[in-house]
KOLFIKE-196688 format. One record per residue: residue in three letters; x, y, z of N, C-alpha, C in turn. Coordinates in pm, whole numbers, plus 50000, padded with zeros to 5 digits. Each point is the difference from the previous one (the first is absolute). Example, Ala and Ser with C-alpha at 12.3 -4.5 7.8 and 13.67 -1.06 7.14 Angstrom:
<palos>
ALA513194943150780499115011950000500905012050000/SER499655010549928500825011950006499235010950073/
</palos>
This chain:
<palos>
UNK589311577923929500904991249923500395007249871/UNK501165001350022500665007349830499554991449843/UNK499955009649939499514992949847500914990049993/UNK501374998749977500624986249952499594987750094/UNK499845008350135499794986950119499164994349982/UNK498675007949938498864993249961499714991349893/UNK500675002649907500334989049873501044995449991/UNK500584995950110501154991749974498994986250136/UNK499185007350096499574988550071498744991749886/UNK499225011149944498504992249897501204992049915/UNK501075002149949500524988749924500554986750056/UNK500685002650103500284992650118498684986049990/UNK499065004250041498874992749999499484992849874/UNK499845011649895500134990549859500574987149986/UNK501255005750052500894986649922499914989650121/UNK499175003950130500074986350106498904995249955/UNK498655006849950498644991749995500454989049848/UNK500395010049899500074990049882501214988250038/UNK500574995050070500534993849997499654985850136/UNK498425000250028499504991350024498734996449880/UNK499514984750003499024997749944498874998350074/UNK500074994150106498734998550102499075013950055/UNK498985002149972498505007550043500895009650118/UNK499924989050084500295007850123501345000250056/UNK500674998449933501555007450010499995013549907/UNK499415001149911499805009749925499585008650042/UNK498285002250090499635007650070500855003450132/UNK500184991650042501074999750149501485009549987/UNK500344997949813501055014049961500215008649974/UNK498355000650004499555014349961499855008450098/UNK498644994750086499585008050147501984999650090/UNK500674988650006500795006550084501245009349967/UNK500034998949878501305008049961499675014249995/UNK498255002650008499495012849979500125006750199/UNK499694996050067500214993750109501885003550035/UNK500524995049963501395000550049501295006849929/UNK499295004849832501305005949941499205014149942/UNK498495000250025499855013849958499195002750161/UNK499884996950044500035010150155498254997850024/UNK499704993549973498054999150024499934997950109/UNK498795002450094499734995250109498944985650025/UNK499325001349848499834985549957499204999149891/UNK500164987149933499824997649841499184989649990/UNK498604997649955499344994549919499384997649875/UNK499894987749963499484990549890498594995949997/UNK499275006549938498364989949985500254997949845/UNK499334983449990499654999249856498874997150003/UNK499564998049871498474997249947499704988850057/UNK499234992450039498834985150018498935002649993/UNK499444989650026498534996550052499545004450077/UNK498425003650030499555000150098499654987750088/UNK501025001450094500284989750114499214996550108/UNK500245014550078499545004250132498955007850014/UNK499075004049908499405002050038498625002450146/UNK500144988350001499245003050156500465000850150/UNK501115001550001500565008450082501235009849978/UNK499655004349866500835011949970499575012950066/UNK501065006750048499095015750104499675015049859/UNK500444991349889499935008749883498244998249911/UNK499774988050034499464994949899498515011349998/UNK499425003750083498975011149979500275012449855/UNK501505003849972500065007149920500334994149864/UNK500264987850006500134990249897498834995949862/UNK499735008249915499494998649868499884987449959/UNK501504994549946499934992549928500754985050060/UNK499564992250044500884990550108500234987649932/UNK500064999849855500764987349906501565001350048/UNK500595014849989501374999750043500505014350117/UNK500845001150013500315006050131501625002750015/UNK500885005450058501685004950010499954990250122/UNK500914988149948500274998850132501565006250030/UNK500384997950204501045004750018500734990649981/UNK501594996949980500464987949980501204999350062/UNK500255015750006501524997450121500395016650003/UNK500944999750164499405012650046501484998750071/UNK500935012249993501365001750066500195011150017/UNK500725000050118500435011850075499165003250168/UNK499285011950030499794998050169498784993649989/UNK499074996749907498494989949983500464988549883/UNK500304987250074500224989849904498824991350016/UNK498975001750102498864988649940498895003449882/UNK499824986249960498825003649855498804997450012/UNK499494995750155498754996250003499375010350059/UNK500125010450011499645009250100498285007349893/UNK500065010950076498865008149937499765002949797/UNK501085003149971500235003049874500954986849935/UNK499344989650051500664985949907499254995049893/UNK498495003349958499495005149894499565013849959/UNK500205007749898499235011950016499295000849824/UNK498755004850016499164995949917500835010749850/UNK499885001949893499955012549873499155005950023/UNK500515016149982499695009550032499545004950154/UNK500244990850089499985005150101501525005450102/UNK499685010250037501475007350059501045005249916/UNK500884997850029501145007049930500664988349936/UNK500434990450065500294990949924499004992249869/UNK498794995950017499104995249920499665013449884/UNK500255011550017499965010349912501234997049888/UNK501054996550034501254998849917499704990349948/UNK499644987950031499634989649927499085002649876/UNK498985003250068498565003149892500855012849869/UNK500145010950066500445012449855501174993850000/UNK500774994550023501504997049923501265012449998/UNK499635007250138500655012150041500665002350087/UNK500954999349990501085009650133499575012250097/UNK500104991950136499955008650070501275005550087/UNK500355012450066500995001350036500035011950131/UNK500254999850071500075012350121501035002950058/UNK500295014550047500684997550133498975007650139/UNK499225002349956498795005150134498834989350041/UNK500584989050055499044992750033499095000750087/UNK500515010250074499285002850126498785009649934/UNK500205006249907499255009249943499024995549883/UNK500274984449955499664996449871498704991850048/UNK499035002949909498454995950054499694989349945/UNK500764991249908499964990149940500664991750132/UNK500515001950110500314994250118499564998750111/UNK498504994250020499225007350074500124994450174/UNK500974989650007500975000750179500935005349971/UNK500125010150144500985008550025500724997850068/UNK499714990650122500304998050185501314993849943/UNK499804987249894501404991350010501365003949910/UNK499055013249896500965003649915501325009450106/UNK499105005950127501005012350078500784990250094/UNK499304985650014500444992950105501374995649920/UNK500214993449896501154995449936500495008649918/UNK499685014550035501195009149923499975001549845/UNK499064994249951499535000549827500025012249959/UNK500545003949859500165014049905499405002549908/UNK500884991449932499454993449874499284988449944/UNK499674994849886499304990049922500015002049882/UNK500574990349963500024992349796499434990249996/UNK499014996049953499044989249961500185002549798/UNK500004984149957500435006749852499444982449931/UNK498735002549931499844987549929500824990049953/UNK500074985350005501004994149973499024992849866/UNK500905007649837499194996049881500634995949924/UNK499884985549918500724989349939498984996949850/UNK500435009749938499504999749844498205000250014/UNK500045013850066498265001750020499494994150097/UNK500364989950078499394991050081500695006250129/UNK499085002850079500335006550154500194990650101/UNK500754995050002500524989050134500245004950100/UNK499575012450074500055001150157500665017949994/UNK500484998650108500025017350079501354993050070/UNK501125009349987501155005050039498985012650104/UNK500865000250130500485010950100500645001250084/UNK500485006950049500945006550089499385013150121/UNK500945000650140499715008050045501235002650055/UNK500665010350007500985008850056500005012750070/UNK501114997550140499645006850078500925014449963/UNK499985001849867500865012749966499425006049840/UNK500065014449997499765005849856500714990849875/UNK499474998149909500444995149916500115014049871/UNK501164994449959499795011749839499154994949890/UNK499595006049929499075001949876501104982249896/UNK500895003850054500824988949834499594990350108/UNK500355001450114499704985050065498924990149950/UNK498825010050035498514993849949500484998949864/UNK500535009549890499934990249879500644991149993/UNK501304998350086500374981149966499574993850043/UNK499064999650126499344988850037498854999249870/UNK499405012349999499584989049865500434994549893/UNK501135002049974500804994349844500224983350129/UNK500385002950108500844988050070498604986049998/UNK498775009350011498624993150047499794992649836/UNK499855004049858500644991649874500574989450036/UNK501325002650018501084988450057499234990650038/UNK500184999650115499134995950124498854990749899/UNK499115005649930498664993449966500414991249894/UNK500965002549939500664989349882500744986550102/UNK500915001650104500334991950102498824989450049/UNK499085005850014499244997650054498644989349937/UNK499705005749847499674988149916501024991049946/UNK501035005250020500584987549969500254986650108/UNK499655005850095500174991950150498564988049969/UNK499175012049965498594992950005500164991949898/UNK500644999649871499644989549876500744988950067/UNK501255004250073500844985549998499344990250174/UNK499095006850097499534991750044498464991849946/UNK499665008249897499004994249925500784985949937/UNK501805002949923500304993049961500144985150051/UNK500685003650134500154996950096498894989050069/UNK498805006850008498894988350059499464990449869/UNK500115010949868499534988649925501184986349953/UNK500895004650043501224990949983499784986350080/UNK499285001850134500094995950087498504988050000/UNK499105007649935499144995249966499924988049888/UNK500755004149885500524988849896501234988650077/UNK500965008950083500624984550049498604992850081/UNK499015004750051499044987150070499424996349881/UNK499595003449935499604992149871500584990049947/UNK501455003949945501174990449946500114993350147/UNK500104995950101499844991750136499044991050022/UNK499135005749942498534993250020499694990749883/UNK500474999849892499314995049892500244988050005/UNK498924992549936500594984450008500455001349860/UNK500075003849947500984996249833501115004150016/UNK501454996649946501305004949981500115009049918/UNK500675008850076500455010849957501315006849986/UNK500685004649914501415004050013500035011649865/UNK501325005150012500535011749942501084997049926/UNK500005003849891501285001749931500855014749916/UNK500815001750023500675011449913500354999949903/UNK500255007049900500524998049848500854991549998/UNK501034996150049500674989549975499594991450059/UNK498964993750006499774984750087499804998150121/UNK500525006950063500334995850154498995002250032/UNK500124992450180498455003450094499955012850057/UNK499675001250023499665013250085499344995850146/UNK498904995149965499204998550131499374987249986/UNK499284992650087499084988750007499555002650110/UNK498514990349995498544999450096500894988950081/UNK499065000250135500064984049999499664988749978/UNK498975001549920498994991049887501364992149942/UNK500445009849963501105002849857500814986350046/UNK500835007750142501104988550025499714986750037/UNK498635001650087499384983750048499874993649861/UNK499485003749873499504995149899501244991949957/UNK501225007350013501134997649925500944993650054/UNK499494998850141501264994250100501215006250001/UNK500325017250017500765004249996499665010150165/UNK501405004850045499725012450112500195007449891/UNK499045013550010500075007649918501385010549993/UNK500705003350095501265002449980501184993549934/UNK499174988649976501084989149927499945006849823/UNK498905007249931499435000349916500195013550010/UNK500005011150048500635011549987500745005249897/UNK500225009549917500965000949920500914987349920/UNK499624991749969500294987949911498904995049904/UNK500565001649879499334996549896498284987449995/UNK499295002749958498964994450048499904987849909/UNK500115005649895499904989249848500944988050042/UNK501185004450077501034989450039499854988850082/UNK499095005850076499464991350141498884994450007/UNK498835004049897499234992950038499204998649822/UNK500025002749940499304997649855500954995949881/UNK501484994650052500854995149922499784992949880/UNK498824990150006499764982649994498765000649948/UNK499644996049897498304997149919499574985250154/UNK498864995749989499204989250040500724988949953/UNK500575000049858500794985749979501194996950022/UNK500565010350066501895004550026500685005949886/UNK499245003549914500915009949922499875011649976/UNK501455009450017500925008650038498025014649963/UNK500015004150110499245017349921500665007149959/UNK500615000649936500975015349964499565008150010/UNK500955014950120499355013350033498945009249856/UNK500974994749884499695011049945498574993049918/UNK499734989050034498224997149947498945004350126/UNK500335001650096499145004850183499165008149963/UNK499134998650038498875012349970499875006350108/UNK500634996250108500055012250157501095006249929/UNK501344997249953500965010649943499175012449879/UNK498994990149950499845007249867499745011850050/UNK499025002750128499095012150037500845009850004/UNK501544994350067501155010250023500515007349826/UNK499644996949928500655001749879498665010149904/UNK498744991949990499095006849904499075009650076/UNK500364995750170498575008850070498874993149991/UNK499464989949914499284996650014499624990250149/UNK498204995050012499884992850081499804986249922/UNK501084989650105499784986749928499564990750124/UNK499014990349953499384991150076499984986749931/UNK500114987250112500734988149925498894991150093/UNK499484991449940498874993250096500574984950055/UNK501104994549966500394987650040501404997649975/UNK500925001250034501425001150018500654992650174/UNK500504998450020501214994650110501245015050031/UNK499454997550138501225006450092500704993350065/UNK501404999750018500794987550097500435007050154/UNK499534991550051500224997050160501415002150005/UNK500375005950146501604998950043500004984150007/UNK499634991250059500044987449997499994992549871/UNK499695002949878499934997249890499224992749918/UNK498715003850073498414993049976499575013049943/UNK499114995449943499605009249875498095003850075/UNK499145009849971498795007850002499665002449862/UNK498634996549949499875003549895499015015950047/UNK500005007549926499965015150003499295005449942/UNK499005012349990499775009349932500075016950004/UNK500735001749959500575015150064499635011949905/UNK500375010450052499925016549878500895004550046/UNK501155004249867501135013450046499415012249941/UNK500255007250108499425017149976501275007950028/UNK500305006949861501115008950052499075013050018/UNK501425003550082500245013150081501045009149900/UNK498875011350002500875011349877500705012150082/UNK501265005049991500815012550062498865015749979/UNK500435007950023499325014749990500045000849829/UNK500984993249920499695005949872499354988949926/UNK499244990850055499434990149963500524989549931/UNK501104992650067501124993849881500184985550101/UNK499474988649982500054989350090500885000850140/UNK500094998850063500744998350153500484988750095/UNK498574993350018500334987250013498534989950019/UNK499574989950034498694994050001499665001150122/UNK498744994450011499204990250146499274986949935/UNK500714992650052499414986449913499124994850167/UNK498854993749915499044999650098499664983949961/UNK499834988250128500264984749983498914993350030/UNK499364990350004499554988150041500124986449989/UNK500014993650085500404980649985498685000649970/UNK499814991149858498994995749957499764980949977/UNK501334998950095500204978749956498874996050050/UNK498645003150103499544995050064498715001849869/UNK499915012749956498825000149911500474994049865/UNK500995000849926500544990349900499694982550055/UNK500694998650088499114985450031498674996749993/UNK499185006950046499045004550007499124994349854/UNK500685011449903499184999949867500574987449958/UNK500824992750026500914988649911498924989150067/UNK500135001150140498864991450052498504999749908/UNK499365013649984498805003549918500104994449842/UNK500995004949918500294990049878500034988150014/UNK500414993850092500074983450045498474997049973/UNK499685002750093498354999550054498974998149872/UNK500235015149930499115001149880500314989949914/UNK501494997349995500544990649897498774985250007/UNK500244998650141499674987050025498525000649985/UNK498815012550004498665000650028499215002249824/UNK501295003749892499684995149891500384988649945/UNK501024992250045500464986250014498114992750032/UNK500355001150095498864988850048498115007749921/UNK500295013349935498785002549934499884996749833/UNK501634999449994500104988649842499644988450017/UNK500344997850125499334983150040498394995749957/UNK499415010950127498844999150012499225001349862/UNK500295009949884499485004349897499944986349863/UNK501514993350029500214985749932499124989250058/UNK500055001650119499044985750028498545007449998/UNK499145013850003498795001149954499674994449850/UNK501165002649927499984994149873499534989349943/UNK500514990050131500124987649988498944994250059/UNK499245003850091499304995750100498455007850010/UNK500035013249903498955008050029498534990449964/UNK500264988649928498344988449974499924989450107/UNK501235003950085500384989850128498845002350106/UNK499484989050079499014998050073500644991450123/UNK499865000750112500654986350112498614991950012/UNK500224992150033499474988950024500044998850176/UNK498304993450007499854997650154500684987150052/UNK500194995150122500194990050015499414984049955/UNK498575004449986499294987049978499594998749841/UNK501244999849900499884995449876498614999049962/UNK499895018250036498635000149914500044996749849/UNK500675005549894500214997249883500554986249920/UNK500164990350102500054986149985498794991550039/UNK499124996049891498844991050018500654984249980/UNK499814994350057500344982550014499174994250074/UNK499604987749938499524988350105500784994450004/UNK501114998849939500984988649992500994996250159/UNK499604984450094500985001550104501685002749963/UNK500304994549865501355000149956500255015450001/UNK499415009749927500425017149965499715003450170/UNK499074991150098500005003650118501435001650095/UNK500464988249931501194995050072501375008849953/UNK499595005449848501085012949992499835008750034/UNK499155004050076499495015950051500625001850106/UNK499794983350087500485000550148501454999749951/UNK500924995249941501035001249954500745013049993/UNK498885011949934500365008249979500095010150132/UNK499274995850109499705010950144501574993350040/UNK500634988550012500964996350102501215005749866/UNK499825002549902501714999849889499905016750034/UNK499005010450031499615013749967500995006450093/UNK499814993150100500915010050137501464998850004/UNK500554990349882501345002249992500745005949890/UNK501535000450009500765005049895500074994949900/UNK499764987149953500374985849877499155007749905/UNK500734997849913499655002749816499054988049997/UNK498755002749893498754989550033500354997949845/UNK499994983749952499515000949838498654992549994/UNK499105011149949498824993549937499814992949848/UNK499884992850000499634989649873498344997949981/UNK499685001449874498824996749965500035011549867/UNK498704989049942499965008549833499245008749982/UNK499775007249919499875013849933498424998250095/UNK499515010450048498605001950075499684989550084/UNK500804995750142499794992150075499735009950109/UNK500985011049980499605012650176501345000150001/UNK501194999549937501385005750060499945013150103/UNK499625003949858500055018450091499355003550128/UNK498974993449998498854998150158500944989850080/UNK500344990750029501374994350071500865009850039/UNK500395009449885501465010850038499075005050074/UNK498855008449941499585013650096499804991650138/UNK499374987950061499414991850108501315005550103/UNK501154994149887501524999250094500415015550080/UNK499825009749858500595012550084498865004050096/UNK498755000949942499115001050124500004995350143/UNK500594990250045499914991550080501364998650104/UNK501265009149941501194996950026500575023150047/UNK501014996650122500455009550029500305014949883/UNK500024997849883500145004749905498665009649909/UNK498834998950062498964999949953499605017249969/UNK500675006450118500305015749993500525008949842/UNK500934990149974500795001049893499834995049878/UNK500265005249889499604997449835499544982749959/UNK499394996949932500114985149935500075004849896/UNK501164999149916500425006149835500024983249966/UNK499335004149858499584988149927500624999649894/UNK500754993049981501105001649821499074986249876/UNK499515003749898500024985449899500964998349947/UNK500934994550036501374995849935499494997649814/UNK499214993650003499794998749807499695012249962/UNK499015012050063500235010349916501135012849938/UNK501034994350118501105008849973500544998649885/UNK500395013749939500984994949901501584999050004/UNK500524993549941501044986549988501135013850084/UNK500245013849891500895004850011499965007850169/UNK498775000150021499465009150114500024995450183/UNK500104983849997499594993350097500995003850104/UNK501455000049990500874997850083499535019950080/UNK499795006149911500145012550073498355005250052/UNK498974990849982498864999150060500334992450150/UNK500394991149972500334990950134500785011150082/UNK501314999749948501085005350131500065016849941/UNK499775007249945499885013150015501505005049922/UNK500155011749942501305005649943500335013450058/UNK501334998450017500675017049990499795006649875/UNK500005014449953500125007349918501324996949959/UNK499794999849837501034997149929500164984549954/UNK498874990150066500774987650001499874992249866/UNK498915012349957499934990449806499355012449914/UNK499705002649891499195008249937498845007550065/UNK499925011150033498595004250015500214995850139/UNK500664996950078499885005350170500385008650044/UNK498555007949995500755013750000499945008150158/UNK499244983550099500355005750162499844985450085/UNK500755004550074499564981350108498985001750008/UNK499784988049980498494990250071500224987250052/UNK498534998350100500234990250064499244989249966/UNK500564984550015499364989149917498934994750148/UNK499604989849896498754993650065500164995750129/UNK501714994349998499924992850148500285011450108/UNK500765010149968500555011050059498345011050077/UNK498814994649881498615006450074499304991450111/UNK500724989450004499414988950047500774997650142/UNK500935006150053500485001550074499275001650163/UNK499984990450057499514992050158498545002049934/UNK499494999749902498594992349958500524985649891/UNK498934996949927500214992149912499825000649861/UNK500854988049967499985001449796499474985849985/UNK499285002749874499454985349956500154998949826/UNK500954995749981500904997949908499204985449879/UNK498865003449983498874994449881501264994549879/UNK499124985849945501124998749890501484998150036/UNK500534996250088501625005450009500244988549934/UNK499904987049926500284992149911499755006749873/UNK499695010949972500445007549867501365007249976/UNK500345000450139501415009249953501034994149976/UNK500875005249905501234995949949500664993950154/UNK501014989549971500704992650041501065005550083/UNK500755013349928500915008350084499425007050086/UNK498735004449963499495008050073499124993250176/UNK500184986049941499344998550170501094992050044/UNK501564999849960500774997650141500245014250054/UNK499405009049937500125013950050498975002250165/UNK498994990649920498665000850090500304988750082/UNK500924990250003500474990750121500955005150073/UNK500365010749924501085007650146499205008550088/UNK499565006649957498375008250035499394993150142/UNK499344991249968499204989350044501144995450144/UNK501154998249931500904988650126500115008850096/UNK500795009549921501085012150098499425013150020/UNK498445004549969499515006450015500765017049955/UNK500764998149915500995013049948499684997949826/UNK500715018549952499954999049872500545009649951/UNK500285006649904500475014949950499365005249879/UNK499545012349952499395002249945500484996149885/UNK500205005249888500444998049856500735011449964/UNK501054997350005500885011049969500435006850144/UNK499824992850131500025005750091501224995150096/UNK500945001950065501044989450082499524996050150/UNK498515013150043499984996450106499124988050061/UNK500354992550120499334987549995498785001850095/UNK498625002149955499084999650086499184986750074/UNK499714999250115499344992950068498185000650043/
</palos>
């Protein structure tokens, strides 16, 4: 082959391998163009791996080091299979594993004569001359063995362009390898972004989508092609929780596009294509260009309405479990010298059949709802009557709050009785609850109530009738 013929075919090939990206179109443009435009009788590729095959490799006896190994990877011209004898061959073993290991060119045209070739039978059988074997090396790193065999003398420049061509070739060739690395890990993050249960989507410097999960679109009630390249801020984060307007330029998913920073928002609303709202907690993470200058985000989502209910439910709850422990703490107050009483009026001594005849009085009046008035003067047993009653009556579980209407004072009574909101006079400085309000499905025994002012007990006849009241200073009407 004449010198121009020969570098006009190694360029030939250049410009066919670089102009695939795939592994093995790359190799496949190499071995065959070597193969069909420079005259080989056939062209192989081993690169570096693992040790694979070991145990039924026909090499592996001379094999040192068996973490890694050449494999063959593709083979053109009159021997195109790769599984054959030499489909692994160990470093430093043979001629090929020699080029690998020293990082050296080998080159012949006396193969028949060359002792680094140690079968002869198939070299005379297929007419073999020559051999170029030529490391394939990509910034120090040895990724495999280029060779060739031709059934004709080659010249001295030949062998040197195959090795300038075998360069080529090894730059082609990592680059093949980064972009199916790229390639699987690409492939690997779309199952990720597929898989996730949180929403996920993309945006570019100006706003738009780029991409979405399907988290993303189920979340949003959108097909995600619907959401493609159309503004995101537009479609779905328009609108605060109360309906008014978000403006783009307060967004903190835009902001990321603008400062680079990462912004995260713990309770916000996204709107539904249907126009029901998700309450949310998301992070925008921008994405920076090669010169590190924002690009566009990945805002990352969750519906959180179920756990917001949730805690609103839990504030309820607590609300209500210190509610009813202000309760409990007011009526210990009230009740902590409180004692119940057995059924059989132990603490009532009488011979009397008459006080007999109010006792029995008191077992048949106990089991109902009726307001009882006891009459009798100062140290007859009122209070032993009241306690007999609540003792004795469905209510007995529950408080007996005891008021002396005469010891109250004048200014104090109405908000002892029925209880005040904060604010409702000087010095209320928090609600509280009044006597009848502790007394609630137990009983009150209202001592003295012929001491209280006149206004104050049609207060206590509404009480009494209609079983309602409101605190002092309060509008709401309790029962």
């Amino acid at each position: 082959m004449t010198d121009d013929r020969s570098r006009a075919s190694l360029e030939r090939i250049a410009l066919e391998m670089t102009s695939h990206l795939g592994l093995g179109e790359v190799l496949e443009s190499i071995t065959q163009g070597l193969v069909e435009d420079f005259d080989a009788a056939f062209a192989r590729i081993w690169l570096m791996g693992p040790g694979d095959l070991c145990d039924t490799c026909s090499m592996a006896p001379y094999c040192e080091n068996r973490e890694r190994c050449l494999h063959l990877t593709t083979s053109a011209g009159i021997y195109t299979r790769t599984d054959g004898e030499h489909q692994r061959v160990p470093l430093g073993v043979r001629k090929i594993g020699l080029i690998a290991q020293d990082g050296c060119s080998v080159s012949t045209n006396d193969l028949a004569g060359d002792e680094r070739v140690p079968e002869k039978a198939w070299l005379k059988q297929a007419g073999l001359q020559s051999f170029a074997g030529h490391p394939l090396v990509f910034r120090g790193e040895t990724l495999g063995v280029l060779a060739l065999f031709s059934r004709r003398q080659m010249e001295q420049t030949e062998f040197d362009r195959i090795g300038v061509f075998a360069n080529q070739a090894a730059v082609a060739i990592k680059n093949a390898q980064l972009y199916e690395d790229l390639r699987k890990r690409q492939s690997e993050y779309e199952l990720i972004l597929l898989s996730a249960g949180e929403g996920i989507y993309g945006l570019d410097q100006d706003g738009r989508t780029t991409f979405v999960n399907p988290a993303a679109a189920q979340l949003l009630g959108w097909q995600a092609e619907d959401l493609i390249g159309r503004p995101q801020h537009d479609l779905i984060h328009h609108t605060r929780s109360d309906g008014s307007t978000y403006d783009r330029s307060q967004c903190p998913i835009y902001a990321a596009l603008k400062d680079g920073q990462v912004h995260t928002v713990n309770d916000e609303v996204f709107w539904r294509k249907d126009g029901t709202s998700l309450t949310v907690e998301y992070t925008s993470t921008p994405i920076r260009d090669a010169t590190g200058q924002p690009a566009g985000a990945v805002v990352t989502f969750r519906d959180i309405t179920r756990r917001i209910e949730a805690e609103q439910g839990q504030r309820e709850a607590l609300a209500q479990v210190e509610k009813l422990k202000d309760r409990l703490q007011e009526e210990n107050a009230y009740l902590q010298e409180e004692i119940r009483l057995e059924h059989d009026f132990d603490n009532i001594i009488s011979g009397s059949e008459s006080f007999k005849a109010v006792l029995r009085s008191v077992e048949q009046v106990a089991s109902t709802e009726s307001t009882v008035l006891i009459l009798g003067e100062t140290g007859t047993g009122k209070e032993l009557i009241a306690r007999a009653l609540h003792t004795l009556s469905p209510r007995q579980e529950r408080p007996l709050v005891k008021v002396n209407c005469a010891a109250l004072p004048a200014n104090l009574i109405e908000s002892e009785l029925f209880g005040h909101e904060r604010g409702a006079f000087t010095g209320a400085l928090s609600r509280r609850q009044g006597r009848f309000e502790l007394a609630h499905r137990g009983t009150i025994f209202l001592d003295e109530i012929g001491d209280l002012p006149l206004d104050l007990q049609a207060k206590l006849l509404r009480v009494l009738q209609e079983g309602e009241f409101e605190r002092l200073g309060g509008s709401q009407t309790l029962e």
